[in-house]
C-alpha positions as CSV (number, residue, x, y, z in Angstrom):
1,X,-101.5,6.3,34.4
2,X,-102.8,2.6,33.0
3,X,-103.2,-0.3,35.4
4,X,-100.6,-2.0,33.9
5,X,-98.0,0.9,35.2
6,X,-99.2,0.8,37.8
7,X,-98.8,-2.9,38.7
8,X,-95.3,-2.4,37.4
9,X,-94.5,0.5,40.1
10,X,-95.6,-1.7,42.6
11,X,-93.8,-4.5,41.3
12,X,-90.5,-2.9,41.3
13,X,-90.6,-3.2,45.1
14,X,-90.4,-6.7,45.2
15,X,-87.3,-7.0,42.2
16,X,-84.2,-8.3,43.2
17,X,-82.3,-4.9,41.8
18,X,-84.2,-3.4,44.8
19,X,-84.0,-6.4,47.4
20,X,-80.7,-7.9,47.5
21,X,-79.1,-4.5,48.2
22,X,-81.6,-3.7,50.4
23,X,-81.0,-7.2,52.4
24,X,-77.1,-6.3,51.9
25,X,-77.8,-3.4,53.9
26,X,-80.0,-5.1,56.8
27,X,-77.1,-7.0,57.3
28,X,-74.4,-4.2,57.6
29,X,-76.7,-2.8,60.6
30,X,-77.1,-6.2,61.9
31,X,-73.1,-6.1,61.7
32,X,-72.5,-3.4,64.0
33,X,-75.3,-5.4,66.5
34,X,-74.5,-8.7,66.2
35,X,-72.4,-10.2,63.6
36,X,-73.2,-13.5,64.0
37,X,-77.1,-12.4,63.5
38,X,-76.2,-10.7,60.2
39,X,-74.7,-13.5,59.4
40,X,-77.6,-15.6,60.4
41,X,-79.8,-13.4,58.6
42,X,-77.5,-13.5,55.1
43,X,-77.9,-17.3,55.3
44,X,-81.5,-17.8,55.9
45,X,-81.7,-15.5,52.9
46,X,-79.3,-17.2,50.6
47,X,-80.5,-20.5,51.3
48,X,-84.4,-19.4,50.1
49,X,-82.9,-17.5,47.1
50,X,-80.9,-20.9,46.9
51,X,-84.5,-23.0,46.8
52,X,-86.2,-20.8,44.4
53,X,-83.5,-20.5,42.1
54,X,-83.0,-24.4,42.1
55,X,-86.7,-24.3,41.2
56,X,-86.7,-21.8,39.0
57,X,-83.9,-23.8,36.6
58,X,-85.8,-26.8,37.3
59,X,-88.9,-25.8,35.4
60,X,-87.4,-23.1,32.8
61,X,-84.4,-25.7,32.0
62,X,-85.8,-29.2,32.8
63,X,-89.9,-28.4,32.2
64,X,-90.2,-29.7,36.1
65,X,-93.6,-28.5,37.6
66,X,-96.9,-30.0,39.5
67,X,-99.1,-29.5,36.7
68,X,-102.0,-31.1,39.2
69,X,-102.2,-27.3,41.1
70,X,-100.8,-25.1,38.6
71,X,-97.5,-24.9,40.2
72,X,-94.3,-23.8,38.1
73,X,-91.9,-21.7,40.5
74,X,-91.8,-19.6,43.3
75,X,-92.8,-16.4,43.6
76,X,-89.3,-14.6,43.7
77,X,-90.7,-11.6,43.7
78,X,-93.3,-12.1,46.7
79,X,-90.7,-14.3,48.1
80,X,-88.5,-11.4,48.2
81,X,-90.8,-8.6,49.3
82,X,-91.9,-10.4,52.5
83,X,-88.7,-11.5,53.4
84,X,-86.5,-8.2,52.8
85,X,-89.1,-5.6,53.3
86,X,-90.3,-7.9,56.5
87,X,-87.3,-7.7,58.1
88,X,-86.1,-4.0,56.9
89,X,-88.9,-3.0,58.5
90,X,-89.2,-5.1,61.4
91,X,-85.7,-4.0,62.2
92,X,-86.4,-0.4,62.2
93,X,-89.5,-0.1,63.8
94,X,-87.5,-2.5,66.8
95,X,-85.1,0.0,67.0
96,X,-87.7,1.9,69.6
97,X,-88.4,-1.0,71.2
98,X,-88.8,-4.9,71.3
99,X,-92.6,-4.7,71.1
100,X,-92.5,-2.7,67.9
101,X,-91.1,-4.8,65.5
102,X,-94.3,-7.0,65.0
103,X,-96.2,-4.1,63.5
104,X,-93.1,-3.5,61.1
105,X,-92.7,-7.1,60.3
106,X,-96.2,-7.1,59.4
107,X,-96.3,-4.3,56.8
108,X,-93.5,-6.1,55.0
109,X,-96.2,-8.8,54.8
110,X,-98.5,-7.1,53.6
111,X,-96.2,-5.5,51.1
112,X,-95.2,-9.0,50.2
113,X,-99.3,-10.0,49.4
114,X,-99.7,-6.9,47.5
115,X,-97.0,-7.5,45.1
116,X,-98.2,-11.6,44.9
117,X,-101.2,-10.0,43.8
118,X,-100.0,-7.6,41.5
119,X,-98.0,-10.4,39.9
120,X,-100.9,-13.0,39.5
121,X,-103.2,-9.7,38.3
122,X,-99.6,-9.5,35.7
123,X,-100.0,-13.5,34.9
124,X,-96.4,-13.9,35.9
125,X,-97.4,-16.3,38.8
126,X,-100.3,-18.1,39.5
127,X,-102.2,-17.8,42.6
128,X,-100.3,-20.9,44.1
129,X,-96.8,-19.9,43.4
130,X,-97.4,-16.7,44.9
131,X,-99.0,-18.2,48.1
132,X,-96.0,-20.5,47.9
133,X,-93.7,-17.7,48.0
134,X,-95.3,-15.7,50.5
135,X,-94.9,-18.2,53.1
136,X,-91.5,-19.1,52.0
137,X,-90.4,-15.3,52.5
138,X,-92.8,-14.8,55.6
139,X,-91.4,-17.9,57.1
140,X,-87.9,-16.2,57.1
141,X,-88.8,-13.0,58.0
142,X,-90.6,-13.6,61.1
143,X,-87.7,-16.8,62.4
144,X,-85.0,-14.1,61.6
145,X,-86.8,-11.3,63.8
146,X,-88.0,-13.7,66.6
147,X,-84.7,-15.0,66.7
148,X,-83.4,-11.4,66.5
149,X,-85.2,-10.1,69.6
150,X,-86.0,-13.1,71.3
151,X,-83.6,-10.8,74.0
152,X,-83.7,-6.9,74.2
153,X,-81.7,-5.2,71.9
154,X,-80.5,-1.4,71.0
155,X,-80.1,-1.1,67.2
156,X,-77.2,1.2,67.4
157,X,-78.1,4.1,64.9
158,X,-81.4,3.6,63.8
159,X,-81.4,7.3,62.3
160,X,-78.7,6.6,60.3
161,X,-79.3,3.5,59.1
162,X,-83.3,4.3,58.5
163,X,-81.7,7.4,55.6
164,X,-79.2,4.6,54.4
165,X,-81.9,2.1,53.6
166,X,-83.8,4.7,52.5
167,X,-81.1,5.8,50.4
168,X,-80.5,2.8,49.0
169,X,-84.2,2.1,48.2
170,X,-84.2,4.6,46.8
171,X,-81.6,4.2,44.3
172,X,-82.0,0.9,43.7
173,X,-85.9,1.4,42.6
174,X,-86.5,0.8,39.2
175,X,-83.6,-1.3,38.4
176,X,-84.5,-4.5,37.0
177,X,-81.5,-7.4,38.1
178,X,-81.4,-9.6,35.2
179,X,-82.4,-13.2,36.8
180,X,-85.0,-14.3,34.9
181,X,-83.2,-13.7,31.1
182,X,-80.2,-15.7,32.9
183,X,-82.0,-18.7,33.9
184,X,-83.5,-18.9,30.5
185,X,-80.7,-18.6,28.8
186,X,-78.6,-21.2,30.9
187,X,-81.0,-23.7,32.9
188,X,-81.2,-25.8,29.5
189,X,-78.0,-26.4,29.8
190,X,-77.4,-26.9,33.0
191,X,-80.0,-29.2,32.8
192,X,-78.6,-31.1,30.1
193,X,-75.2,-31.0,32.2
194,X,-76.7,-33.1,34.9
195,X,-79.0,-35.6,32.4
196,X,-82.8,-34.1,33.6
């Protein structure tokens, strides 16, 4: 197996295909908690996918970017990772207790930095816009699970929905959602639609 799969393998942890249903299913077991916390947590999400997006058809439609520290986009990727993965796991290792979910928040970091890595290692990002993204994604991970279990909480059926996000993971892995060959395609004109 190259280094250049293996990158890749890693990589496909962090790709929306894998992310956005993952987060999807966070916030059907945060439904059956607390609705208003899944909604919470589908809104902190959107509005960061919201930001880098914005970003994202800034520079690939309008040529926007701080050329003074190398800094294009965000990170979606890292973004992602520490974000989703941060709270996935943060919300199933809380399931046995409030003091737990600290140690699963922070190997959704981690995950996070070692796909930021993997993409500067890839040249997709540089170091910046991965740092950028990290925080941006580790910033909403650890309000959302804070804010989560601020109070004591059961997570009614941890089991079950531990094998359906594993499931979905699982299924999900691999898949590539098409984002990037969208905003190329349409941030020039969307660009030229608003005069940049």
């Amino acid at each position: 197996m190259t280094g250049t799969t293996v990158l890749r393998l890693i990589t496909n942890f962090g790709d929306a295909g894998l992310t956005i249903p993952l987060a999807a299913g966070c916030a059907l077991w945060l439904g059956a908690t607390d609705k208003r916390e899944a909604l919470v947590w589908i809104g902190v999400l959107a509005g960061a996918l919201t930001l880098v997006g914005v970003n994202k058809i800034l520079y690939a439609g309008c040529g926007i970017e701080i050329r003074s520290i190398d800094f294009r986009v965000f990170s979606g990727h890292t973004m992602l990772t520490s974000a989703v993965w941060g709270v996935t796991l943060g919300l199933l290792a809380g399931s046995r207790g409030v003091r737990w979910y600290r140690l699963g928040a922070v190997a959704g970091l981690a995950l996070g930095a070692l796909i930021g890595f993997c993409r500067v290692v890839q040249d997709a990002h540089t170091p910046i816009e991965v740092i950028a993204g990290w925080f941006l994604g580790s910033g909403i991970a650890l309000f959302f699970l804070r804010r989560f279990f601020k109070q004591p909480r059961k997570m009614p059926g941890s089991v079950f929905a531990g094998l359906g996000l594993l499931a979905v993971s699982t299924i999900a892995y691999g898949h590539h959602a098409p984002i990037q060959q969208l905003l190329v395609t349409y941030s020039p004109w969307i660009c030229r639609w608003f005069d940049f």
